[in-house]
C-alpha positions as semicolon CSV with decimal commas, in nm:
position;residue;x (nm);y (nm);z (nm)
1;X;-2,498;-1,890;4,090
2;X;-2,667;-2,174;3,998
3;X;-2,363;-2,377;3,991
4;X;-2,252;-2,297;4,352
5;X;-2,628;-2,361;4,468
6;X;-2,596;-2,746;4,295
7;X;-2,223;-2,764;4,466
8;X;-2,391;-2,670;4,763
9;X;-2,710;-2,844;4,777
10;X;-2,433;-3,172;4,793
11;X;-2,244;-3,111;5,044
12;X;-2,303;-3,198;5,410
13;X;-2,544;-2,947;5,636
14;X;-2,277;-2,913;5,921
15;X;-2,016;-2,854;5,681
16;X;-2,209;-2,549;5,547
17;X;-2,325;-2,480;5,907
18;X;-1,945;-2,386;6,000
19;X;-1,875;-2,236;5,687
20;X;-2,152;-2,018;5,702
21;X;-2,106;-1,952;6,014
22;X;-1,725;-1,844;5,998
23;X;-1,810;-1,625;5,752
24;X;-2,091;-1,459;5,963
25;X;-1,862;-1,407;6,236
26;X;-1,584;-1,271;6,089
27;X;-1,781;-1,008;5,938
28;X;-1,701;-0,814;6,268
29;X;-1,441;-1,050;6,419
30;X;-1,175;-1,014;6,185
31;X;-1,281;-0,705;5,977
32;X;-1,413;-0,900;5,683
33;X;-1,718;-0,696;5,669
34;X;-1,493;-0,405;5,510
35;X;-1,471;-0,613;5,238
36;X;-1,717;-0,884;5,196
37;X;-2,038;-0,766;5,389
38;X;-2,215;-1,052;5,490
39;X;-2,551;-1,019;5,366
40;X;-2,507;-1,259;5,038
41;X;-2,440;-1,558;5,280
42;X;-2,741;-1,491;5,490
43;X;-2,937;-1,478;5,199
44;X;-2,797;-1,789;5,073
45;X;-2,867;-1,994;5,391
46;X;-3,240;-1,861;5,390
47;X;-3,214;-1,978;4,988
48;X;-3,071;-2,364;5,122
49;X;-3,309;-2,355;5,389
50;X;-3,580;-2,283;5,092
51;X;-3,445;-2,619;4,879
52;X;-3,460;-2,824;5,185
53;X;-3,091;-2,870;5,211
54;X;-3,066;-2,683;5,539
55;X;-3,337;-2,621;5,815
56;X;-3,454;-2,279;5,860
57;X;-3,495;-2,307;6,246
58;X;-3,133;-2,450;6,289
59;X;-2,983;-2,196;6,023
60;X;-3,144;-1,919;6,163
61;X;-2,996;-2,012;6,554
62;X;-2,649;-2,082;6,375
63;X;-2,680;-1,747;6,254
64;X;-2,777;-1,589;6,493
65;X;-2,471;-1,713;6,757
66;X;-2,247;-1,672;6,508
67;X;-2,290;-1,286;6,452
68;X;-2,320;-1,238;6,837
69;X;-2,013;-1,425;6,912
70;X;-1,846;-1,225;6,648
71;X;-1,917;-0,877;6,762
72;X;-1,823;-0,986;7,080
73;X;-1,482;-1,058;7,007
74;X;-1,448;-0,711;6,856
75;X;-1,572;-0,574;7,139
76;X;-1,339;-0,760;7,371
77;X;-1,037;-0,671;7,125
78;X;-1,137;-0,316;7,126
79;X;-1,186;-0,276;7,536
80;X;-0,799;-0,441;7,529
81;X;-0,621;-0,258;7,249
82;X;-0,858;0,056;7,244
83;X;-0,641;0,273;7,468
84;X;-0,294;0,127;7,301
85;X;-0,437;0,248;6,979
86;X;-0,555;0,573;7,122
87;X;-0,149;0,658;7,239
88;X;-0,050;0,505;6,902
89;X;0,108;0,758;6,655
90;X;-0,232;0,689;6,467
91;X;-0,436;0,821;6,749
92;X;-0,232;1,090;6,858
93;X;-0,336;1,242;6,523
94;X;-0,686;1,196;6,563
95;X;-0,609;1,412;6,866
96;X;-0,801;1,398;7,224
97;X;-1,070;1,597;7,116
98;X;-1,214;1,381;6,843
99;X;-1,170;1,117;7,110
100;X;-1,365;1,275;7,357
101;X;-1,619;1,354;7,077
102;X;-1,672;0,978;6,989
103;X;-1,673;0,867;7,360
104;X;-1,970;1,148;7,415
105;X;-2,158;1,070;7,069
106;X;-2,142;0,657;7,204
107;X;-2,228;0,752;7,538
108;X;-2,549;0,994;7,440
109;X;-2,646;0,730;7,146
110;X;-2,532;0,398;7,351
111;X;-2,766;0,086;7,332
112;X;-2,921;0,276;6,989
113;X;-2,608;0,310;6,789
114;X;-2,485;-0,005;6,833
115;X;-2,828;-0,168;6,747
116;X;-2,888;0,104;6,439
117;X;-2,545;-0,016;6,306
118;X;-2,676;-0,351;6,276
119;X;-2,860;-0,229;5,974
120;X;-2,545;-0,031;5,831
121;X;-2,256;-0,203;5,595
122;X;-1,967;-0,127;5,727
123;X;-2,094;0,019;6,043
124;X;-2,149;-0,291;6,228
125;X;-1,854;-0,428;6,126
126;X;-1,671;-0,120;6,322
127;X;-1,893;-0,006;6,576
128;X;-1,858;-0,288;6,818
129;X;-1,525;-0,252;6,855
130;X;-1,558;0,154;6,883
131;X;-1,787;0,037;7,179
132;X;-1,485;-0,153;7,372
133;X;-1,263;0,125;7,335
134;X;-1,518;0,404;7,430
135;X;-1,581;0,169;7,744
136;X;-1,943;0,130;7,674
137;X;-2,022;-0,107;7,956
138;X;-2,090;-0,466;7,764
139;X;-2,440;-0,509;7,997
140;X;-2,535;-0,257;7,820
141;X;-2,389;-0,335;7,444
142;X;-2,542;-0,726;7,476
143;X;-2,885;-0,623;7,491
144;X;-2,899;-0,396;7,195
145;X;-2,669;-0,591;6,999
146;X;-2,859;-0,861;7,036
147;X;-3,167;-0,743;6,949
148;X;-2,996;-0,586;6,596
149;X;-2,856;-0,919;6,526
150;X;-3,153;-1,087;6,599
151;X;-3,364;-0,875;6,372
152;X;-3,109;-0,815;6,131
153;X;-2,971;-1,148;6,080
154;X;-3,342;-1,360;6,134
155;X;-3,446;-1,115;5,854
156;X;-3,192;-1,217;5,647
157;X;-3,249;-1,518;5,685
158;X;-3,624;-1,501;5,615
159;X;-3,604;-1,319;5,322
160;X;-3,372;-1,538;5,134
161;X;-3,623;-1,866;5,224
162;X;-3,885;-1,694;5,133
163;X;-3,709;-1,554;4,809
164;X;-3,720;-1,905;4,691
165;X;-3,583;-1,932;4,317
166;X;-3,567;-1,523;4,302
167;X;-3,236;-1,536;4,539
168;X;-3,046;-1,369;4,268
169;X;-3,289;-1,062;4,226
170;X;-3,299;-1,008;4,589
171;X;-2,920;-1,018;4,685
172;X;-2,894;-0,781;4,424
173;X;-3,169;-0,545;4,550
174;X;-3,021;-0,568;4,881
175;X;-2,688;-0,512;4,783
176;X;-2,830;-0,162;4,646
177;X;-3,047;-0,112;4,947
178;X;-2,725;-0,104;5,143
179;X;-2,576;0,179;4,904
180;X;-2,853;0,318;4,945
181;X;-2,840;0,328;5,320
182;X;-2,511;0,454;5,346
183;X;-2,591;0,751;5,146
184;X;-2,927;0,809;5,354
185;X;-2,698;0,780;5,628
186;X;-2,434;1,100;5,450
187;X;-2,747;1,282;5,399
188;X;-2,866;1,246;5,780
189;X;-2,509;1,380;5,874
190;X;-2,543;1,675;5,655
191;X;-2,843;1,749;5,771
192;X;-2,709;1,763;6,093
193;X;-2,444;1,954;6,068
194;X;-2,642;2,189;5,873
195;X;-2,860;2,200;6,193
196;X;-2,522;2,293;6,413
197;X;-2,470;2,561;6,154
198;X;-2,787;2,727;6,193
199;X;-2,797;2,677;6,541
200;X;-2,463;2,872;6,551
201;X;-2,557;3,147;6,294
202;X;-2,938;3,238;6,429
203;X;-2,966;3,473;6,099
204;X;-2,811;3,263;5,859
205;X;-2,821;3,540;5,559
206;X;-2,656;3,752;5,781
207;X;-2,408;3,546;5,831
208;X;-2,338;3,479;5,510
209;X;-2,335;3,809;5,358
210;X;-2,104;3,903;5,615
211;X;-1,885;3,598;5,488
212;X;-1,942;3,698;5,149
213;X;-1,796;4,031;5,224
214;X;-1,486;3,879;5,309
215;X;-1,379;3,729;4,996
216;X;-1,110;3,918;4,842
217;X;-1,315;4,057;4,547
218;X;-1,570;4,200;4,752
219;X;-1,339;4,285;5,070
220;X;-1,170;4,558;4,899
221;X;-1,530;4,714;4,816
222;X;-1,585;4,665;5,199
223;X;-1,262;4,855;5,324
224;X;-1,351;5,154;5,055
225;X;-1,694;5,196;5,109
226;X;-1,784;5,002;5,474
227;X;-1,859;5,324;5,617
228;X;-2,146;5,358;5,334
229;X;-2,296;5,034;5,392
230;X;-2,278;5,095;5,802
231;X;-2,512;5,472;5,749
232;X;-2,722;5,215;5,522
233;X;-2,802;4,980;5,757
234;X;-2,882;5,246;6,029
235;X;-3,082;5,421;5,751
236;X;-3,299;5,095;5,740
237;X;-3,323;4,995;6,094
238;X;-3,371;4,719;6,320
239;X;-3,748;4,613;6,249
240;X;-3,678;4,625;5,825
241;X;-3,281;4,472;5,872
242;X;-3,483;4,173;6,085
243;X;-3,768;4,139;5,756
244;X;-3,512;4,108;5,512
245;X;-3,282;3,898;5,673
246;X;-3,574;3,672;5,745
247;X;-3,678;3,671;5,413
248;X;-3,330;3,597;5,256
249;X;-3,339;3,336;5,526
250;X;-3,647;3,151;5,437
251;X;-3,551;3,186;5,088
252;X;-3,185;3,004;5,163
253;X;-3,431;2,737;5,348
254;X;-3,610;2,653;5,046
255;X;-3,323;2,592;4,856
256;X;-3,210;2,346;5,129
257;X;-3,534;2,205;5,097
258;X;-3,517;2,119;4,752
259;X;-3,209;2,006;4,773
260;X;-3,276;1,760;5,075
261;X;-3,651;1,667;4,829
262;X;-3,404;1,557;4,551
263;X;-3,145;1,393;4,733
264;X;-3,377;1,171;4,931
265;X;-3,630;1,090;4,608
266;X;-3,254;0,949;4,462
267;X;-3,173;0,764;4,702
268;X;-3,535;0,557;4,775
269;X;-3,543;0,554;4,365
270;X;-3,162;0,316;4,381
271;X;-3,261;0,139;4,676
272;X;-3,499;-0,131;4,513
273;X;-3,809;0,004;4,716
274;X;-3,952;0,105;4,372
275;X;-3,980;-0,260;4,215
276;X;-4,192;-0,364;4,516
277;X;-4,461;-0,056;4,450
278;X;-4,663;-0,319;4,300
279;X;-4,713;-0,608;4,480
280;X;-4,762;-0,362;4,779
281;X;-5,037;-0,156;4,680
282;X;-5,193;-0,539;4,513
283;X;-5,166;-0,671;4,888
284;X;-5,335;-0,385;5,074
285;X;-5,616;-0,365;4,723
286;X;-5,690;-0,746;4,809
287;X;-5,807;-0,647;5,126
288;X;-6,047;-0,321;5,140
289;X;-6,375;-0,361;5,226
290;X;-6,627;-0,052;5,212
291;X;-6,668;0,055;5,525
292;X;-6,284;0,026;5,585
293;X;-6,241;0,261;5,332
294;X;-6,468;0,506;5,409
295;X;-6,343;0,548;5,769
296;X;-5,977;0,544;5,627
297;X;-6,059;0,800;5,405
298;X;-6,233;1,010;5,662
299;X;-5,911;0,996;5,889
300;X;-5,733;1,122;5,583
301;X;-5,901;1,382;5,494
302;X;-5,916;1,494;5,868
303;X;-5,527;1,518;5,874
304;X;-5,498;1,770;5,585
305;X;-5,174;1,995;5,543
306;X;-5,347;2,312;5,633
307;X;-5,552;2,161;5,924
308;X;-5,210;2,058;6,063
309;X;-5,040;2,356;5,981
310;X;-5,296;2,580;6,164
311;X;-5,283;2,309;6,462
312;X;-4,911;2,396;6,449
313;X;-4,941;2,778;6,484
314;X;-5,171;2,790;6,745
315;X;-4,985;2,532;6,987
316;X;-4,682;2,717;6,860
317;X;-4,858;3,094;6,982
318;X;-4,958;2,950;7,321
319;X;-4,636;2,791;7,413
320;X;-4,449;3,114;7,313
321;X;-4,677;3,365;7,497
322;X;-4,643;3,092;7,830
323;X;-4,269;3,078;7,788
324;X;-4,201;3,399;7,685
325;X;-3,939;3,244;7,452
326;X;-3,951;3,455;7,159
327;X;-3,646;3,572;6,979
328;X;-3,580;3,821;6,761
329;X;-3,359;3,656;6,486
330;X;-3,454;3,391;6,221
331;X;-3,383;3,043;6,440
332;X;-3,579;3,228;6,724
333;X;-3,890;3,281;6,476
334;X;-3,865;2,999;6,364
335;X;-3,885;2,774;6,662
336;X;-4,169;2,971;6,867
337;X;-4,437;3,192;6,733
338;X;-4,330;3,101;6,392
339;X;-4,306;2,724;6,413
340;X;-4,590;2,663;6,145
341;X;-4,328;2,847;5,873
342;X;-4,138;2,516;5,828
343;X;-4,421;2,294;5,732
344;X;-4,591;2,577;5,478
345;X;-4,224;2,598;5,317
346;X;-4,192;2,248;5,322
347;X;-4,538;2,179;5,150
348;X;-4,415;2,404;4,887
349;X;-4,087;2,218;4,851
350;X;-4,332;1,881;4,848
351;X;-4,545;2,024;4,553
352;X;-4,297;2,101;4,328
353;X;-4,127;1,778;4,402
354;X;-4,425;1,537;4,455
355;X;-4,516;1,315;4,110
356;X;-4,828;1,500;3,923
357;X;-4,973;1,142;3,915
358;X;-5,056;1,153;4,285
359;X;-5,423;1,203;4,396
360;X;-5,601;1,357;4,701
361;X;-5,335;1,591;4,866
362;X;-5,026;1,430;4,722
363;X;-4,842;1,628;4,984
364;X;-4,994;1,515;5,255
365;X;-4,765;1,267;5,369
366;X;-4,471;1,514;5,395
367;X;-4,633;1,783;5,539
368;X;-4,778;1,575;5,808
369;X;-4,431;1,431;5,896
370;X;-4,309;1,774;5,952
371;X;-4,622;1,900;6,133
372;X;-4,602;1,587;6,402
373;X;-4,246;1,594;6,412
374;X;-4,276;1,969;6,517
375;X;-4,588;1,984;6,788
376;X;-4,385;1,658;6,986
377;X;-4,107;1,918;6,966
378;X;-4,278;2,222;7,099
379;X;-4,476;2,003;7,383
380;X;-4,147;1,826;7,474
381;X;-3,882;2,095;7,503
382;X;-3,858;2,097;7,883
383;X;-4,088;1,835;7,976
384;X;-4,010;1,510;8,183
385;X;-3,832;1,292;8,006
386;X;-4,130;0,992;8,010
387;X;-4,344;1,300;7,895
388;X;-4,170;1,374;7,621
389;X;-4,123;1,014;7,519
390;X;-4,496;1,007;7,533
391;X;-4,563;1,320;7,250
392;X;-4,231;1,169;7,035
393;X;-4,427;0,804;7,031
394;X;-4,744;0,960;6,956
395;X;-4,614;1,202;6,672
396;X;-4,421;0,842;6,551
397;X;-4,774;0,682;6,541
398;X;-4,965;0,938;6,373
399;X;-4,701;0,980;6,111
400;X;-4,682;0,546;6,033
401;X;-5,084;0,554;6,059
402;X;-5,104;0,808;5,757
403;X;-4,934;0,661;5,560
404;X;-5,026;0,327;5,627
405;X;-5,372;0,466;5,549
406;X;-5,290;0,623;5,222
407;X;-5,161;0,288;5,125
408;X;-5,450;0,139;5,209
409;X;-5,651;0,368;4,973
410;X;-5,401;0,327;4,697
411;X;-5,344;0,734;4,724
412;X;-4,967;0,690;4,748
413;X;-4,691;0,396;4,652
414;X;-4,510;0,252;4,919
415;X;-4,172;0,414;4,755
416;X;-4,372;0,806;4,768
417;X;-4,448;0,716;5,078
418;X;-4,151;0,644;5,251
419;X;-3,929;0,959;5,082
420;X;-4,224;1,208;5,125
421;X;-4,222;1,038;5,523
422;X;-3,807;1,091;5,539
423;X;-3,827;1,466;5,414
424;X;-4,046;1,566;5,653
425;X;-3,889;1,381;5,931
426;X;-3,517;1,520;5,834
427;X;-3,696;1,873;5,760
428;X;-3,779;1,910;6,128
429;X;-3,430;1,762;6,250
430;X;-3,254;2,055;6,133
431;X;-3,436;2,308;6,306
432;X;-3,437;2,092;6,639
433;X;-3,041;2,036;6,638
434;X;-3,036;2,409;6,542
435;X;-3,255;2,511;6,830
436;X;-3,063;2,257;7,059
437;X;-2,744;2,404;6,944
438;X;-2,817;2,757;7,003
439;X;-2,982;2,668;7,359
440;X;-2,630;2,543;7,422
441;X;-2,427;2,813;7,353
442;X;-2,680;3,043;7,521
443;X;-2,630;2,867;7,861
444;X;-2,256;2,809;7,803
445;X;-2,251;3,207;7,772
446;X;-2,470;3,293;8,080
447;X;-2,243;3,064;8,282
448;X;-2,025;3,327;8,489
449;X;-1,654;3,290;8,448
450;X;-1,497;3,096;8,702
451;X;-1,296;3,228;9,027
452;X;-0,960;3,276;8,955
453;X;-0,739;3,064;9,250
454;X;-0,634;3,254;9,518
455;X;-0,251;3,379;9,465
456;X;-0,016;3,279;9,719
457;X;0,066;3,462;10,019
458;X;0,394;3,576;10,033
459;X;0,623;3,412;10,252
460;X;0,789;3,769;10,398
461;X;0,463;3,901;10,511
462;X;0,470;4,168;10,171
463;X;0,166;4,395;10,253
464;X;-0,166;4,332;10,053
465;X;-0,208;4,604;9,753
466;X;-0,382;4,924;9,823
467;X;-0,782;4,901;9,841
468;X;-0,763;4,525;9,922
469;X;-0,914;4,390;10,290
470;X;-0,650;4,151;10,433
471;X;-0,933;4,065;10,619
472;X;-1,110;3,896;10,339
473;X;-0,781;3,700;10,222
474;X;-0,767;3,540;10,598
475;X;-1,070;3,519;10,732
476;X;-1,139;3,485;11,139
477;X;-1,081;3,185;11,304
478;X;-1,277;3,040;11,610
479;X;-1,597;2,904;11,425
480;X;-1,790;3,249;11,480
481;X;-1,896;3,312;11,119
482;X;-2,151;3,561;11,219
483;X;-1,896;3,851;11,201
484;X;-1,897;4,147;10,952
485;X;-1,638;4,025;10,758
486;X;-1,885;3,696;10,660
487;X;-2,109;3,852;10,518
488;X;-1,971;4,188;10,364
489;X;-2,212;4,395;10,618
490;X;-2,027;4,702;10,757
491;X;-2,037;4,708;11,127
């Protein structure tokens, strides 16, 4: 490395201006970003910039054009050759419905996918030209593209000037920071679907038992003896079937919960937050004063797991006696009188997962993720939309002041901090794409089936069945419609 800086540091500044800059736009331009991600050659110019052999103002505008000019040639080349890929053989065996799945996911996301995928290997080297071919209207796709390659490449940038002589240790953390995003990112879609599942299955130990019972080994035992297990679960009945399908239920959800605990503690461990613990928590020591710290640790101690948890239930009991929305299955206990159960299972999960080294409710930072998370859910299901912006922003605060605050008191390491804040977070998300799933198919089912067409008449006059009012199939002409026949009144 040090031989390519020296080569480097000799060469003429416009000469690495274009370079770099080729590179940077064909990231996305010409699909090199699905081999070469571009992050080592921002970090490099920030380096240059660092050694005086390029100027970080310059660099950073360079940059900047370069990476917008680039995704807007894959936009352009996907708005032109989106649909002749979509009747390709290729995309005839995606099929139309994945299609229209894509098209709805960009359209409901927009602006916020294509500015998330900024941050995403890979993704932003695809996503702008997904957003041609969905038609995602390019007034809309500057902005937010902008503003991701803006942040996104300016930090890049930054971070390798102010990386100085450690450029080596930081393209390397970054290069595992972006594994570790794309595996955050798997995990998020898991969770998600896992959501959809639930949201589908209401009593999810129900559902799989009933699953379970029809696996060969255990379907013949089902065909011999179904009529057995039927009497048995009359013999029980509704209110004890309900208990213990609600307790097999919340004990499937703590096994999820561990599971998501583990996976996310793995993936912040890989990502190179860890080695920065340090000089974190030596920043935010260098500047507590006394009285900072007392009303710091005042707010912390105010926003205890229980005390949020018992916030949670009562705001949960109100809004379900109001709304009458009670249901009488898991998902339905779970999001209305029974909202609290989440965080309480999730503090559990946080305990036995949480590093015995932690002082001064070491799951704190979890539990109140979840418990925000879940009263802006409760006080924004059917609000305004600027309403519910308001409780999301506000839950979004609370959440980022905690654990700012905890880092402040040296109570947590910026590493704990940010996994404990992600399971919480992502522990609410399934029930709230469960609960949104489930509202879905409830209103799809309550819509009445629509009116069959009218058949025909028959061109020789053929008399109308038996029963049947020809009347109704021809209705009187003249403009009166204040007949009998209008209004199904009998004269």
């Amino acid at each position: 490395m040090h031989d390519l800086v020296n080569l480097l540091e000799h060469l003429p500044a416009e000469l690495i201006y274009l370079v770099a800059a080729l590179i940077v736009a064909g990231e996305t331009a010409l699909l090199i970003g699905l081999v070469a991600p571009g992050e080592a050659t921002l970090l490099l110019v920030g380096f240059l910039s660092f050694t005086g052999t390029l100027r970080l103002g310059p660099a950073m505008l360079v940059m900047i054009t370069a990476a917008v000019l680039g995704d807007t040639l894959a936009y352009r080349s996907g708005r032109r050759y989106g649909p002749r890929l979509r009747a390709s053989r290729w995309g005839a065996r995606v099929g139309p419905q994945r299609w229209g799945r894509a098209d709805a996911m960009l359209g409901r996301l927009g602006g916020r996918g294509v500015f998330a995928a900024r941050w995403v290997a890979f993704a932003r080297t695809l996503v702008p030209r997904l957003a041609g071919a969905a038609g995602l209207p390019y007034r809309r796709f500057l902005p937010w593209n902008v503003g991701g390659v803006v942040t996104w490449v300016g930090g890049s940038v930054l971070v390798g000037y102010l990386a100085g002589e450690s450029y080596e240790t930081v393209s390397a953390y970054l290069g595992r920071a972006t594994g570790a995003v794309l595996v955050l990112a798997g995990c998020v879609l898991v969770i998600v679907l896992a959501g959809r599942w639930l949201g589908r299955n209401p009593d999810p130990a129900r559902a799989l038992f009933e699953r379970a019972l029809a696996v060969p080994p255990l379907s013949w035992v089902t065909r011999r003896y179904g009529i057995l297990l039927f009497l048995l679960g009359t013999r029980i009945g509704a209110t004890w079937a309900l208990l213990l399908n609600v307790t097999a239920g919340l004990a499937l959800l703590f096994g999820a919960g561990l599971v998501i605990a583990w996976l996310l503690g793995a993936v912040v461990r890989h990502s190179g937050l860890a080695s920065v613990d340090a000089a974190i928590a030596q920043w935010f020591a260098s500047r507590r004063t006394l009285g900072a710290v007392d009303v710091t640790l005042t707010v912390v101690s105010a926003f205890r797991g229980p005390v949020l948890i018992v916030v949670v239930a009562l705001v949960a009991g109100v809004l379900a006696w109001r709304r009458r929305t009670y249901r009488a299955d898991l998902l339905g206990l779970l999001g209305t009188v029974g909202a609290f159960v989440p965080p309480v299972v999730l503090a559990v999960v946080a305990d036995l997962t949480a590093p015995s080294e932690t002082l001064l409710f070491p799951t704190q930072i979890a539990v109140v993720s979840a418990g925000f998370c879940t009263l802006a859910w409760l006080l924004a299901r059917g609000a305004r939309w600027p309403v519910a912006v308001a409780w999301w922003t506000g839950a979004a605060v609370g959440i980022a002041g905690i654990g700012l605050a905890r880092l402040y008191l040296g109570l947590s390491s910026a590493s704990g901090a940010v996994s404990s804040a992600l399971l919480g977070v992502l522990w609410t998300v399934v029930f709230v794409v469960a609960w949104a799933t489930h509202d879905r198919a409830q209103r799809a089912e309550a819509l009445p089936p629509a009116p069959r067409p009218p058949e025909p008449a028959d061109a020789a006059g053929v008399d109308a069945p038996p029963g049947e009012d020809c009347a109704v199939a021809s209705p009187p002409t003249g403009g009166d419609d204040s007949g009998p026949l209008a209004y199904g009144a009998s004269g």
